[in-house]
C-alpha distance (Angstrom), angle and dihedral (degrees) to the residues before:
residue distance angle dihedral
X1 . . .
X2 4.00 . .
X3 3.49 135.1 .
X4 4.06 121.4 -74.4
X5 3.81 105.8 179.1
X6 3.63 117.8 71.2
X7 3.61 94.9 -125.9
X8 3.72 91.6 58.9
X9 4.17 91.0 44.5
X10 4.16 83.9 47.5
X11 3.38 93.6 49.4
X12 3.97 94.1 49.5
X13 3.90 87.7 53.6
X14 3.74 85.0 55.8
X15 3.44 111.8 48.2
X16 4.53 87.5 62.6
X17 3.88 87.1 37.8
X18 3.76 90.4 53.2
X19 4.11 103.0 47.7
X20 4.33 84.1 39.3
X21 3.74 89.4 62.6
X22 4.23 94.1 36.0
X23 3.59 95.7 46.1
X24 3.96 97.2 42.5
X25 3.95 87.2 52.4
X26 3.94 81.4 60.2
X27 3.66 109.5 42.4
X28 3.76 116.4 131.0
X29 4.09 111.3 -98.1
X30 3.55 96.0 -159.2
X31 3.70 141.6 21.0
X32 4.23 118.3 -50.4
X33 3.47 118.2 -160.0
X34 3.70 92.8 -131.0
X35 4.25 87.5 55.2
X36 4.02 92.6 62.6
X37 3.58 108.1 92.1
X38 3.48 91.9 44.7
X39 3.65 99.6 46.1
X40 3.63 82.4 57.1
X41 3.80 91.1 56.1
X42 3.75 109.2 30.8
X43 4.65 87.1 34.1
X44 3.47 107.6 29.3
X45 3.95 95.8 22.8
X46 3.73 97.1 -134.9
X47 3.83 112.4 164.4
X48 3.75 96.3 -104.4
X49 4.39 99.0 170.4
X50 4.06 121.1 -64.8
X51 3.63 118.5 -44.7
X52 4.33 144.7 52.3
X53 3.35 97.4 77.3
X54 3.84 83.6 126.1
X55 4.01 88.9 48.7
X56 3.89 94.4 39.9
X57 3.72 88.8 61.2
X58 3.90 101.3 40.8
X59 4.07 90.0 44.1
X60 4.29 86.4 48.5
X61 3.88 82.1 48.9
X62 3.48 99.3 52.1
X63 4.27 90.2 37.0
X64 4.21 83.6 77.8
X65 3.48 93.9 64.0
X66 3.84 105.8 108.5
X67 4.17 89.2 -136.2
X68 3.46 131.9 110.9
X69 3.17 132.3 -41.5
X70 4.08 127.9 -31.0
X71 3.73 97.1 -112.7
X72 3.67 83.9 54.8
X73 3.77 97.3 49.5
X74 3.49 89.7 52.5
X75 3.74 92.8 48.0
X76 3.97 86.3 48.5
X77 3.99 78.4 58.2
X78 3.44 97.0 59.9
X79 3.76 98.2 44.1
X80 3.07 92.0 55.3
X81 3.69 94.2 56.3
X82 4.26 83.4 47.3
X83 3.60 89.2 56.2
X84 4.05 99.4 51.6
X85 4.13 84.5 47.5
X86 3.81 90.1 53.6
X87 3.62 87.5 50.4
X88 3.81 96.0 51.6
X89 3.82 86.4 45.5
X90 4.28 86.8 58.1
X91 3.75 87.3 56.5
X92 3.46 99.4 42.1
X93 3.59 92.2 54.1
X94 3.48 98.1 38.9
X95 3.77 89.0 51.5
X96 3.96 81.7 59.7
X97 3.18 111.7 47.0
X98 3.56 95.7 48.2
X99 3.85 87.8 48.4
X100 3.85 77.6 58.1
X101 3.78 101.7 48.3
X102 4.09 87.2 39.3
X103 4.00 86.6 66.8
X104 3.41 88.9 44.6
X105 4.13 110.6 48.3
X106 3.83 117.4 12.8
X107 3.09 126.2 -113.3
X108 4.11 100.7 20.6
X109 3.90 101.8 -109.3
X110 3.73 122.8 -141.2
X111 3.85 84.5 -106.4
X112 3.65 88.1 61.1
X113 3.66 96.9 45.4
X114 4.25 84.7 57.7
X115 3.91 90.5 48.8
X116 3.73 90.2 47.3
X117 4.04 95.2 45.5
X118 4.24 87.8 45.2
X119 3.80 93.3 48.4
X120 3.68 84.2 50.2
X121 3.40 102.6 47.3
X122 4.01 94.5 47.0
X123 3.95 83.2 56.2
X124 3.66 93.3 51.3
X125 3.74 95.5 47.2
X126 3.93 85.6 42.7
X127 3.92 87.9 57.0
X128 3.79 102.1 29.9
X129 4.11 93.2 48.6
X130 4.03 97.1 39.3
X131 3.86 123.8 113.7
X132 4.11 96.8 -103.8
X133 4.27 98.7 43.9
X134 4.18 85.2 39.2
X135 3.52 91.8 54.5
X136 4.04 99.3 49.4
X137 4.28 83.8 47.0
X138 3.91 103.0 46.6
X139 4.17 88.9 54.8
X140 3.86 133.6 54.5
X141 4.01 115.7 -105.3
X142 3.43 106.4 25.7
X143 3.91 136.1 149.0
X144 3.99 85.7 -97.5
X145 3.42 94.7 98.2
X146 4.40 91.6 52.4
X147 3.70 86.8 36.3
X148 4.05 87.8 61.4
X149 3.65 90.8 40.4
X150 4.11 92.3 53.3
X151 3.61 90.2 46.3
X152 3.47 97.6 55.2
X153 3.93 89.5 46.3
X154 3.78 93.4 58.6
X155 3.62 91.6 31.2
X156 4.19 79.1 63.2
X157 3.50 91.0 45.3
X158 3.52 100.1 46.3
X159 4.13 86.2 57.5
X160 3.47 94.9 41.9
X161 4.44 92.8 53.3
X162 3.44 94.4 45.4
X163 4.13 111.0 28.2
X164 3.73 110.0 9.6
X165 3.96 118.2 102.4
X166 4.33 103.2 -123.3
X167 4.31 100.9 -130.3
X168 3.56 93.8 9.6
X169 3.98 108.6 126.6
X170 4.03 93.8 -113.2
X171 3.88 88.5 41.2
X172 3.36 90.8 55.5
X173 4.02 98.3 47.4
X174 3.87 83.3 48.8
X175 3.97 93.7 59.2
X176 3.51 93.0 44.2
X177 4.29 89.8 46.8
X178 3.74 83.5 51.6
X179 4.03 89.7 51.1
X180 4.34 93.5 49.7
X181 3.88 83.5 47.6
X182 3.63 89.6 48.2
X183 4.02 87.2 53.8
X184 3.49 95.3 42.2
X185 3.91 90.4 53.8
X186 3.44 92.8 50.2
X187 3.79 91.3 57.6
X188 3.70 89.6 50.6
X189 4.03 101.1 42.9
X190 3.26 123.0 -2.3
X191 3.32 92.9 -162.4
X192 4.10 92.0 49.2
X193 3.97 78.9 57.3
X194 3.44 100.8 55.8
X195 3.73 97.3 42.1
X196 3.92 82.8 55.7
X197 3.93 93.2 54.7
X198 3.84 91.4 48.5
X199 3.76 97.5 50.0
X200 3.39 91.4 36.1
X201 3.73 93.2 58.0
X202 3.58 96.1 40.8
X203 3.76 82.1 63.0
X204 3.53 101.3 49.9
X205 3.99 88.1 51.8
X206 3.75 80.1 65.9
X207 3.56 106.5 38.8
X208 3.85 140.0 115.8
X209 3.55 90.9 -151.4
X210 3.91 132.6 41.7
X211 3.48 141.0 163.3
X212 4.01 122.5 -90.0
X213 3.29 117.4 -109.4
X214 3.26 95.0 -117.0
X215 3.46 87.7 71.6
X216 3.41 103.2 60.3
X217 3.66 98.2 79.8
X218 3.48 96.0 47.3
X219 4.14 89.8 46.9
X220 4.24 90.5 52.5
X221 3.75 88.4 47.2
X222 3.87 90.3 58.7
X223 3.88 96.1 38.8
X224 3.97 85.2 52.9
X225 3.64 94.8 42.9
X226 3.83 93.9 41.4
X227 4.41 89.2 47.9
X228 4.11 84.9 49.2
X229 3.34 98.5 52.4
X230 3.94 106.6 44.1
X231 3.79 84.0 40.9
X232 3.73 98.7 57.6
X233 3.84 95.6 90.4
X234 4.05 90.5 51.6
X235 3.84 98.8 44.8
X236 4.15 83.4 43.1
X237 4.44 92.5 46.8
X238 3.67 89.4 78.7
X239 4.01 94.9 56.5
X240 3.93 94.9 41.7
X241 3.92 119.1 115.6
X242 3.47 127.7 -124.5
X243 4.14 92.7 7.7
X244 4.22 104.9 137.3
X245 3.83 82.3 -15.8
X246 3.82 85.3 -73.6
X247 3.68 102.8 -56.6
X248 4.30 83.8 128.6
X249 3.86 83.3 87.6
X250 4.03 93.3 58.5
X251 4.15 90.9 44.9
X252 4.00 83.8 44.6
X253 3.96 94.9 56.5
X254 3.64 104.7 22.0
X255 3.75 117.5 65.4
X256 3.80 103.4 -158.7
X257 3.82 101.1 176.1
X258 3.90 116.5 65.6
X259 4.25 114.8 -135.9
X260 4.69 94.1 -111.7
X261 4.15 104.5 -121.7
X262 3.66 103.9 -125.6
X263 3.78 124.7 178.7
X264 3.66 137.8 -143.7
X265 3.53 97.7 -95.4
X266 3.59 86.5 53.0
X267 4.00 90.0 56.2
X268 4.02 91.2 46.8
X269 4.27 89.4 52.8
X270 3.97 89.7 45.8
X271 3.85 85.1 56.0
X272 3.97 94.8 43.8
X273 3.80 83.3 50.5
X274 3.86 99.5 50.8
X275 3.61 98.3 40.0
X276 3.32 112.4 12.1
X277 3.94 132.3 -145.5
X278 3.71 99.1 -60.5
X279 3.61 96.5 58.2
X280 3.50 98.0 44.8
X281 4.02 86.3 45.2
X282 3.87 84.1 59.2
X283 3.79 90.5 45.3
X284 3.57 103.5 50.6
X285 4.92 81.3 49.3
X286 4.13 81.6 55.1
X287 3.86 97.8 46.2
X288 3.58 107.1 39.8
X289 3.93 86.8 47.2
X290 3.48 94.0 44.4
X291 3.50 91.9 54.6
X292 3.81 96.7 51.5
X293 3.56 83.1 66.8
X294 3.99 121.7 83.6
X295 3.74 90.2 -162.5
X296 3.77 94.2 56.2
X297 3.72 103.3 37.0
X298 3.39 95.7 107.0
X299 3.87 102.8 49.2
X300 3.71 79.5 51.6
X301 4.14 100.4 45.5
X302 4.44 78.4 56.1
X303 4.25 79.4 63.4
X304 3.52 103.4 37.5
X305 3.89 100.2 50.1
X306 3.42 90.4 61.0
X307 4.18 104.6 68.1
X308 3.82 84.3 38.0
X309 3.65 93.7 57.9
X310 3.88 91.2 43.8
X311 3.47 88.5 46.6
X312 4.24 92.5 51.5
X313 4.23 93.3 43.2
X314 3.67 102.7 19.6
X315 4.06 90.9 174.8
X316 3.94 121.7 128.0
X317 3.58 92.4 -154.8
X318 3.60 146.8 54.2
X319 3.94 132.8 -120.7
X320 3.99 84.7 -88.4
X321 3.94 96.4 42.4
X322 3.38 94.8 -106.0
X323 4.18 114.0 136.2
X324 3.47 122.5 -103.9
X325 3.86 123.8 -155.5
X326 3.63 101.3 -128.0
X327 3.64 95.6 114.6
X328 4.02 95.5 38.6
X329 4.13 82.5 53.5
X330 4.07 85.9 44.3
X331 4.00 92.2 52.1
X332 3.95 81.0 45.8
X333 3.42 100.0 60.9
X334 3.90 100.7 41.2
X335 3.82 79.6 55.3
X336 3.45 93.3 65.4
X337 3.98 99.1 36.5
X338 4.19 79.8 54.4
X339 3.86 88.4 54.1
X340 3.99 90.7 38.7
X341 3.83 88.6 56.0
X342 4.00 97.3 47.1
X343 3.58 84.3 46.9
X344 4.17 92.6 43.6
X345 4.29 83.4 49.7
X346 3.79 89.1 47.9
X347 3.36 103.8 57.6
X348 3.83 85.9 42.1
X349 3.72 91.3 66.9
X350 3.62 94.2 41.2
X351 3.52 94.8 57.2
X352 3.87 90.5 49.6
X353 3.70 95.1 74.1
X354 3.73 98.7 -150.6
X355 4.05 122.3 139.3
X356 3.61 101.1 -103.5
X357 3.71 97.6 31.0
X358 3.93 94.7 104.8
X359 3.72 89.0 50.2
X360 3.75 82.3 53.8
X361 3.48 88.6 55.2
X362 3.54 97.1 51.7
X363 3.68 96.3 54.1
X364 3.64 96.0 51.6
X365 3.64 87.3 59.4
X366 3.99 92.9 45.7
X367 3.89 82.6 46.1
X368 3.98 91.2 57.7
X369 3.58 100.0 45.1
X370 4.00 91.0 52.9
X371 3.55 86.9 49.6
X372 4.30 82.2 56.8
X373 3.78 93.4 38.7
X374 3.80 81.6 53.9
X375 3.86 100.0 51.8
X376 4.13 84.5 43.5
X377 3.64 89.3 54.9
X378 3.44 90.4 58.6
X379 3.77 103.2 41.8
X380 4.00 72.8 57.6
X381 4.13 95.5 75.7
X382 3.74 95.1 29.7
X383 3.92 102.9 58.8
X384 3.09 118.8 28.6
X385 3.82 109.0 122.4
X386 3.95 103.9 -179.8
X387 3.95 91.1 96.1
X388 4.01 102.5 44.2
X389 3.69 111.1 103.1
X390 3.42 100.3 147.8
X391 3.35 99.5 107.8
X392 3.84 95.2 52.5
X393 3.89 84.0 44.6
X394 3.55 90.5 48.9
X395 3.97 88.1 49.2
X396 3.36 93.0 40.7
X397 4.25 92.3 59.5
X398 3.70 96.7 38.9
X399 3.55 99.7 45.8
X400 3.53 128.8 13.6
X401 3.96 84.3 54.5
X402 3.30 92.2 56.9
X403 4.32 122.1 118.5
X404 3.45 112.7 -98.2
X405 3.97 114.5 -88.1
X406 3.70 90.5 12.6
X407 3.57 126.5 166.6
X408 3.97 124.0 -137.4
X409 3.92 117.4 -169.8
X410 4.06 101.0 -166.7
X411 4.29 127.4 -179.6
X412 3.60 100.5 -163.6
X413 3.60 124.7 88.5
X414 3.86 100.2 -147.6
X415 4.00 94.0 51.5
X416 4.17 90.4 46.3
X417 4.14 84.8 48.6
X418 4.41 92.8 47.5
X419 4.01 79.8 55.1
X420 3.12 107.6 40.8
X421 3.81 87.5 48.8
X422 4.03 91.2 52.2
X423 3.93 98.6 46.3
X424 3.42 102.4 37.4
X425 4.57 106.5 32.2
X426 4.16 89.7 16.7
X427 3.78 98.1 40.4
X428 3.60 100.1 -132.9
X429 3.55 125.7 156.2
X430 3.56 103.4 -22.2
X431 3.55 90.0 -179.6
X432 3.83 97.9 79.0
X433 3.34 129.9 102.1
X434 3.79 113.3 -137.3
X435 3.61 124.8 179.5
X436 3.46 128.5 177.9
X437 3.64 122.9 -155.7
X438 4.11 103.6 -139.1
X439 3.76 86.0 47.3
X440 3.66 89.6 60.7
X441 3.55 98.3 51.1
X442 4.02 80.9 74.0
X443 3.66 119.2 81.4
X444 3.79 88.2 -139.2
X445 3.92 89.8 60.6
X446 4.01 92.3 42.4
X447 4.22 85.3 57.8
X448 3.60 89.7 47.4
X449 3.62 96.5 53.8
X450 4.23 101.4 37.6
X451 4.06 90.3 82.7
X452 3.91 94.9 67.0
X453 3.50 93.7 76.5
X454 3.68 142.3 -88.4
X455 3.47 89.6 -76.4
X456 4.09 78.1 82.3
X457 4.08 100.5 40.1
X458 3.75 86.4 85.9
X459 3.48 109.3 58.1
X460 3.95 93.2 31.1
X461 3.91 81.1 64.2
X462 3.45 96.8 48.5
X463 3.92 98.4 49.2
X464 3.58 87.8 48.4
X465 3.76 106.8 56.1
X466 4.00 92.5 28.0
X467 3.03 106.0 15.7
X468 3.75 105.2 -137.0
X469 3.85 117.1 75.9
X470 3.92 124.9 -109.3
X471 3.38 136.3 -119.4
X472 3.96 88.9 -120.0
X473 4.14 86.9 48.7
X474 3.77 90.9 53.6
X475 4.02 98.7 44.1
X476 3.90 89.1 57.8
X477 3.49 93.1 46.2
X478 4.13 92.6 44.7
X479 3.85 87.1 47.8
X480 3.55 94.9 60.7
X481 3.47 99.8 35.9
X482 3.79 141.2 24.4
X483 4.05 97.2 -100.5
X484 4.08 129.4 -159.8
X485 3.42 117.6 -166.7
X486 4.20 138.0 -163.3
X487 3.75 108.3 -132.4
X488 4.15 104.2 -96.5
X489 4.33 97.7 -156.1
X490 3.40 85.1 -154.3
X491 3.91 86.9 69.3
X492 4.24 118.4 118.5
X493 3.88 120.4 -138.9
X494 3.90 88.7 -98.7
X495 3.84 86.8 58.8
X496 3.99 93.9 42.6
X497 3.98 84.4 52.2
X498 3.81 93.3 73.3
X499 4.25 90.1 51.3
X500 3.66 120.5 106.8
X501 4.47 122.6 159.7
X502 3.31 113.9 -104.2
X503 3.72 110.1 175.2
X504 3.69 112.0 -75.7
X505 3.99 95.3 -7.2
X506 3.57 138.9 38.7
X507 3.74 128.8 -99.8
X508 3.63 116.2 -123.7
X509 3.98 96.0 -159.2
X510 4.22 110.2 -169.0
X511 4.15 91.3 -128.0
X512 3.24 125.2 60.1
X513 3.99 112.7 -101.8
X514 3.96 137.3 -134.9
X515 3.75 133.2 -130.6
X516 4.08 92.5 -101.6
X517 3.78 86.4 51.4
X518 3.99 82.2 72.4
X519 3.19 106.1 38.4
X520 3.77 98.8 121.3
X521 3.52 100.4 36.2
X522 3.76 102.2 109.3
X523 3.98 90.9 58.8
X524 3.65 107.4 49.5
X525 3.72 87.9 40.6
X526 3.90 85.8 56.6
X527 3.66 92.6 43.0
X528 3.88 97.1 54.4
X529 4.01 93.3 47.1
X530 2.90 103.6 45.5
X531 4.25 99.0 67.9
X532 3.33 79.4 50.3
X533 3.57 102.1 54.9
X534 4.22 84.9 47.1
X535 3.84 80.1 71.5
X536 3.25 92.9 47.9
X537 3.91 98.2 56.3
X538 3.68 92.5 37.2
X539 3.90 124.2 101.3
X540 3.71 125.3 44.9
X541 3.63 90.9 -68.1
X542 3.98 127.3 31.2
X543 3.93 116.6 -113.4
X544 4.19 98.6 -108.4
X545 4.15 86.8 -169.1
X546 4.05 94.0 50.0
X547 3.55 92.2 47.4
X548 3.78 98.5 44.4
X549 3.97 80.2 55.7
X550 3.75 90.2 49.9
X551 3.55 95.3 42.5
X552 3.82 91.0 49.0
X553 4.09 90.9 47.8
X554 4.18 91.2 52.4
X555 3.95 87.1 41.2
X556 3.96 91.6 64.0
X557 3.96 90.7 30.1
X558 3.88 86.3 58.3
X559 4.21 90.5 39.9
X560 3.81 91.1 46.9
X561 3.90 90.4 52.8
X562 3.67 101.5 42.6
X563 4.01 88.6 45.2
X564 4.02 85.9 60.3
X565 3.73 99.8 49.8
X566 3.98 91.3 -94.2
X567 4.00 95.3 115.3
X568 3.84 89.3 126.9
X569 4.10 92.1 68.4
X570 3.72 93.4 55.9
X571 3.65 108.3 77.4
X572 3.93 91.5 81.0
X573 3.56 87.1 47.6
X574 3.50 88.4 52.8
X575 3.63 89.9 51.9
X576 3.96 98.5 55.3
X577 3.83 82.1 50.7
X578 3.84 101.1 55.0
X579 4.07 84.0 49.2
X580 3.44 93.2 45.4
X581 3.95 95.4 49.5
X582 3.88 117.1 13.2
X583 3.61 118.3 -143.5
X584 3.51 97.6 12.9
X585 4.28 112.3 160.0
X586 3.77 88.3 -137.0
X587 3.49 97.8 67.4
X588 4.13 95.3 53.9
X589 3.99 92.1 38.4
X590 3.98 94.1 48.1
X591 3.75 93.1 40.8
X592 3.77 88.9 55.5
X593 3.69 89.5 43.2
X594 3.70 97.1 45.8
X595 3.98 99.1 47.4
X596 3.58 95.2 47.3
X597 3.43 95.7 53.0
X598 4.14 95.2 51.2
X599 3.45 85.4 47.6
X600 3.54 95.2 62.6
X601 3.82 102.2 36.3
X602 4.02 126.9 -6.1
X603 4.17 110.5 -126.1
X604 3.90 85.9 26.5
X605 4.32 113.0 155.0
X606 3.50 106.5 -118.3
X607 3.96 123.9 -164.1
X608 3.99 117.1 -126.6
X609 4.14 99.1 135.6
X610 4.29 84.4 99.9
X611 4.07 88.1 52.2
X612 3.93 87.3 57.3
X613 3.98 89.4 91.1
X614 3.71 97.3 65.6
């Protein structure tokens, strides 16, 4: 069913047009931390797990254009993929509603084609300009692109249940669309795949109309077929010569990035947070009705297996770290249950036949889109990217400043990602070294590393048979190059001996060093993070990632220090943290810590390493 008044056609045009010109004013203008591993897949085609071959190509696509920068090209990518999913949830809600007011007043009048195309719209602007689908458009490698491709599979299914002839000929090329969309999904997001098969056969356990069986083998053969071929150039990336000078066969083997554990209760607040109570109020009227009816049950079952999926594998991310757009597709289909309900209440009045009852009406629709105008606002202050530049700050003070040939020996996943995105799809400083220690665990990353030298045989051994390095591994590698270090807790005083600050890393010096050598590390340390942290309070709304990084760099700054008999220079590093993250328990345990122990002796060793969890 599509729209036959030009109001409700104009109003389809400008529910994409509208979040294409919102979300492009957005778009991130320089690197996000969250945007690394896949620039590294969909911009420097590095073999990062299964899946975005469908992004890789539209982000190379859009990497031609000669505008702006290429974090912005690739965010352009991913609205655009935002954008066709907004469009697919206008006609998937349209097709509803007027399902809805079909039941209710025969034949649909134009009137009732407007009401159905504004209902729709207001849930597509709802979806399209909330917090969660605003922040996969305004940044490069998203889940937009496997949000768009699950909408239009259920958008195909919800036509096919409810209009579609079963063994007709143009029922029959539908299924078997729905099947290749199916495969192509699957080589996008697996996850976006197998949310499609579970709504989709939630639906057909509801449905008038479903395929014959003897279509089923001929719709897995295409889904398989269609999922092999658009997947060929991923499952080949990690064989390809020359690509990233081969480091697609470390991401391929070595997941870096760990899936976050999130509960149900977490799910239930993230949809309090991007709707709020009025919507879902209005979505829990349009789904309990729409379930009392037999007609309607399976529109409905396409909004109801959505929360219970989030609700069973509440997880943003896939195996690799990638994002999945389970909770974009959740926000989605409360949308429409909110836009089901106003339009459940509306014809309620209508049929009342009082004197005010279609003024009534009218306000419960003015009520609902305030209610979106609301959750818009919001999305407003929460993603726009054009003003975070911490992570190219950030970038910007821990490498390019960096000795020449240096060597940097790093822990944590998101800071090995940031450089490994700048040297290897930003093409800075090629010249460093960088190892990080869960990589070399792998026998994959050990190989990689060997042909630097022998300056690296050393510490390679050590990771692999104890996995921590030594103080002998470390001193070879420091004397042949200049080496910064992340703070390993696990580290002795012998170790600790060799540490010095150097901006935002440690320096792992080969000889063991004195307390004058460190005399002034407190103030440069204090100097370098704070322009940083300016970054990180700037814009509308502080960078939380950036400052976690922050915080966690003047955390093992100020645990390094105290460790070496250096407690006294930590209270102004203490007081760049407490600005950079308010309320933080480390600040109130180490201050304790720290002024007790210069109290009782000056140069004192004081123990934070077990503080480092906070």
């Amino acid at each position: 069913m599509t729209p036959r008044t030009r109001t409700a056609r104009a109003l389809g045009w400008l529910v994409p047009l509208t979040v294409w010109a919102v979300s492009i004013s957005r778009g991130a203008v320089g690197p996000q931390w969250r945007a690394d591993l896949p620039a590294l897949r969909d911009r420097g085609l590095a073999g990062v797990g299964f899946g975005g071959t469908v992004s890789s190509a539209l982000t190379q696509l859009f990497g031609l254009l000669p505008l702006g920068s290429q974090s912005e090209r690739a965010a352009a990518a991913s609205t655009l993929a935002v954008t066709v999913a907004s469009w697919l949830l206008f006609r998937i809600g349209f097709r509803t509603i007027a399902a809805l007011l079909q039941r209710s007043r025969e034949p649909l009048t134009a009137g009732g084609d407007r009401f159905a195309g504004l209902l729709a719209a207001v849930a597509g602007l709802t979806c399209a300009l909330s917090p969660s689908w605003q922040g996969e458009a305004t940044v490069g490698g998203g889940a937009g692109v496997a949000l768009a491709l699950a909408l239009a599979l259920l958008d195909s299914l919800s036509h096919l249940t409810c209009d579609a002839a079963t063994l007709a000929p143009d029922g029959t090329r539908r299924w078997l669309m729905v099947s290749a969309l199916l495969g192509v999904g699957l080589a996008e997001s697996p996850p976006a795949a197998g949310v499609g098969v579970v709504v989709g056969f939630a639906m057909l356990a509801t449905a008038e109309r479903r395929p014959a069986l003897r279509l089923w083998s001929s719709m897995t053969a295409i889904a398989v077929l269609a999922a092999a071929v658009v997947a060929l150039p991923v499952l080949w990336r990690p064989f390809a010569p020359g690509t990233l000078d081969d480091l697609e066969r470390v991401f391929s083997t070595a997941g870096l990035r760990a899936v976050p554990k999130t509960s149900g209760r977490e799910a239930v607040l993230s949809w309090v947070e991007q709707l709020g109570f009025g919507q879902l109020a209005l979505a829990g009227i349009g789904l309990v009705i729409g379930a009392a009816r037999a007609r309607q049950r399976t529109s409905i079952m396409l909004l109801v297996a959505l929360p219970l999926l989030d609700l069973v594998a509440p997880s943003s991310q896939w195996l690799d770290g990638t994002p999945t757009p389970l909770r974009q597709l959740c926000v989605a289909s409360f949308a429409l249950a909110a836009t089901l309900g106003v339009a459940e209440v509306v014809v309620f009045l209508r049929s009342l036949e009082l004197a005010l009852a279609r003024f009534a009406s009218v306000l419960a629709v003015v009520f609902h889109m305030t209610l979106a105008a609301v959750v818009c606002e919001e999305a407003s202050f929460t993603t726009d990217r054009t003003s975070r530049v911490a992570a190219e700050e950030w970038t910007d003070q821990a490498l390019e400043r960096l000795p020449r040939d240096a060597a940097l020996v790093v822990r944590s996943p998101d800071l090995a990602w940031r450089l490994w995105t700048a040297q290897r799809v930003e093409g800075h400083r090629p010249d460093v070294l960088l190892v990080a220690s869960p990589l070399l665990l792998r026998s994959a990353g050990l190989a990689r590393l060997l042909p630097h030298g022998p300056e690296v045989a050393p510490i390679v051994r050590d990771l692999a048979l104890t996995g921590s390095a030594s103080e002998y591994g470390l001193s070879v590698l420091a004397d042949a190059r200049p080496l910064l270090v992340e703070l390993d807790a696990s580290w002795d005083p012998r170790m600790l001996a060799h540490v010095e600050l150097d901006g935002t890393w440690l320096r792992f010096d080969a000889a063991a060093l004195g307390a004058s050598d460190r005399a002034s590390d407190g103030a440069s340390a204090l100097a370098t993070e704070a322009k940083i942290a300016a970054h990180v309070q700037g814009g509308a709304r502080r960078d939380a990632v950036s400052a976690e990084v922050v915080g966690r760099t003047l955390k093992e700054q100020m645990t390094a220090l105290s460790l070496v008999g250096l407690a006294e220079a930590t209270p102004p590093l203490l007081d760049e943290l407490e600005r950079l993250v308010p309320g933080d328990p480390f600040v109130v345990s180490a201050r304790l810590r720290v002024s007790h122990a210069v109290k009782r002796r000056r140069g004192a060793s004081v123990e934070l390493r077990d503080l480092l969890r906070f």
